[in-house]
N, C-alpha and C positions, 0 to 999 in steps of 0.2 A: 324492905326494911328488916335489917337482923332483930335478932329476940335477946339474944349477948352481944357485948363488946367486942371487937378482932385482940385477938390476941397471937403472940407470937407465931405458936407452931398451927395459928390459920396464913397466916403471911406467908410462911415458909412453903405449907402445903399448894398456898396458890402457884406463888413463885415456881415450885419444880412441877405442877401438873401444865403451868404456862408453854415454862419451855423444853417437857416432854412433845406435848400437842405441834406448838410450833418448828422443833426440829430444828432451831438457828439461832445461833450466838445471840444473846439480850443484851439490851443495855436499859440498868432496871432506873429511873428516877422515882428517889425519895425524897420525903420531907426527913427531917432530925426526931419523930417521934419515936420515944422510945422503943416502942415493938417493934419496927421499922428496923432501929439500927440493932436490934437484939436478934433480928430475923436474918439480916446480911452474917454478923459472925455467927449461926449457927448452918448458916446456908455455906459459909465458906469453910466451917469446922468442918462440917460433911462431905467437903470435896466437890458439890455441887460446880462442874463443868459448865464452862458458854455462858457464864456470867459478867457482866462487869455492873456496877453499881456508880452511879455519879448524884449528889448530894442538889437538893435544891436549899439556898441561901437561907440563914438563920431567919429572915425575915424578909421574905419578897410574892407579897399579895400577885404582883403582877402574873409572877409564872406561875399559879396556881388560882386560879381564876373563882373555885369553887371555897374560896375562903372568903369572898366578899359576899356572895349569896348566903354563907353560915352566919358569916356577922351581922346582914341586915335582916332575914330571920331572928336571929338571937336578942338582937338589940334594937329590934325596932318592929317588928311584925308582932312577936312574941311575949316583947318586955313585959308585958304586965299580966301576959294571960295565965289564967290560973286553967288546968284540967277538971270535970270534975270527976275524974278518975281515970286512973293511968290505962287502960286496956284504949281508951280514947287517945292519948297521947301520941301513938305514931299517926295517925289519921288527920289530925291538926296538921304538926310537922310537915308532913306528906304536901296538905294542900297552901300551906305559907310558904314550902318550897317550891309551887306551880306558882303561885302569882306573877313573877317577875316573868313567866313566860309573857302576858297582857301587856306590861310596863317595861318597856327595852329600855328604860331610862335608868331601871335598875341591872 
């Protein structure tokens, strides 16, 4: 679990150490969040080579599978838990993100 948020010039940095490592044409799928698309035009200001970029749908849970596991954390695992302080809070998180390993119904 990160300690900050991603933010652009993390995305960008991953993006070209990617496809340094790999050495072959990407083809990168994102979602529309904003760092996402701020990451693409500065990746293509730069001239970054062996890219293409193809958009995942303004709203499609299905091809992103890991958006139903944040919603039933967020809204149902979590809804009403209080921390009782935040140095605790990735360690919750963490294990209401394992549950649904137990429960394949989720």
């Amino acid at each position: 679990m990160r300690s900050r948020n991603i933010v652009t010039t993390d995305v960008v940095n991953f993006v070209k150490r990617l496809r340094r490592q790999l050495r072959r044409p990407l083809i990168v799928i994102l979602d529309r969040w904003s760092v996402h698309r701020a990451a693409v035009k500065r990746l293509q200001a730069e001239g970054v080579s062996g890219l293409e970029f193809a958009w995942l749908p303004a709203y499609a849970p299905e091809l992103n599978p890991v958006e139903s596991l944040w919603g039933w954390s967020k809204y149902s695992d979590l809804a009403n838990h209080v921390p009782d302080d935040t140095p605790r809070l990735p360690a919750v998180v963490r294990r209401s993100l394992r549950k649904p390993r137990r429960r394949p119904q989720l």
